[in-house]
C-alpha positions in Angstrom: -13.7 11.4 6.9 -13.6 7.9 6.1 -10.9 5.2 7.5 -7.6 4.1 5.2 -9.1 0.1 5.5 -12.5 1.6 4.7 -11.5 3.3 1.5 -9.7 0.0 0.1 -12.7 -2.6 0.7 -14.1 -0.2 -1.8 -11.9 -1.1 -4.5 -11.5 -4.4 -6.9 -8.9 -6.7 -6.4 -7.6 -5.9 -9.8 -7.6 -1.9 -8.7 -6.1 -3.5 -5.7 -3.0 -5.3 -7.2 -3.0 -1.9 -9.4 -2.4 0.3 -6.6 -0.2 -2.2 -4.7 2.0 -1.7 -7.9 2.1 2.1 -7.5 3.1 2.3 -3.8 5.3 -0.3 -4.2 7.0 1.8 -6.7 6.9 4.7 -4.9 8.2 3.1 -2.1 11.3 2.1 -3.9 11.9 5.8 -5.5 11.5 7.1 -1.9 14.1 5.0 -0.6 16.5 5.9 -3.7 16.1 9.7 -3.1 16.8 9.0 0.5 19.7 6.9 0.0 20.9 9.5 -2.4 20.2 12.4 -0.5 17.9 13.1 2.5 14.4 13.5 1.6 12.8 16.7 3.8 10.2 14.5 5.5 11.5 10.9 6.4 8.5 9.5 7.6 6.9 9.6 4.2 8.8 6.4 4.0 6.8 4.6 7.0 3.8 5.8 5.5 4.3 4.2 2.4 5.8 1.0 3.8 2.1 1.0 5.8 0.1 2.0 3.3 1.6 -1.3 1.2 0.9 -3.5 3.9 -2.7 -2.2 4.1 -2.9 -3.0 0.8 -1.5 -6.7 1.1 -3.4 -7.6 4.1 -7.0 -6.5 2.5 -5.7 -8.8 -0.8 -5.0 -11.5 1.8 -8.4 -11.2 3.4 -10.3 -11.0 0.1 -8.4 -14.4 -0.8 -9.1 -16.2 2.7 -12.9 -15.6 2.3 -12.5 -16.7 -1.6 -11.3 -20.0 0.0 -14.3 -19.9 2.8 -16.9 -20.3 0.6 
């Protein structure tokens, strides 16, 4: 089983900002059905909020070495 960080140094930073796009979004829609009624599993919501900032930190990391070298 490979690691979450593992499978996104796999990716392009334009596949990156692509699915930073799509969690973002489902972030949002899974705070709306909360708000609006409570979803079964609220954790989902951590989950995605982490799964975001995995997402931002690898596009930060990419960008840092960009600027090394």
């Amino acid at each position: 089983m490979k690691k979450k960080g593992t499978e996104l140094k796999d990716l392009t930073v334009q596949e990156l900002q692509d699915k930073l796009q799509d969690e973002r979004s489902s972030l949002r829609k899974l705070r709306f059905d909360h708000a609006v009624s409570p979803v079964e599993n609220p954790m989902l919501i951590g989950a995605r909020r982490r799964e975001v900032a995995r997402v931002l930190t690898e596009l930060r990391h990419r960008e840092l070495n960009e600027n090394k070298q």
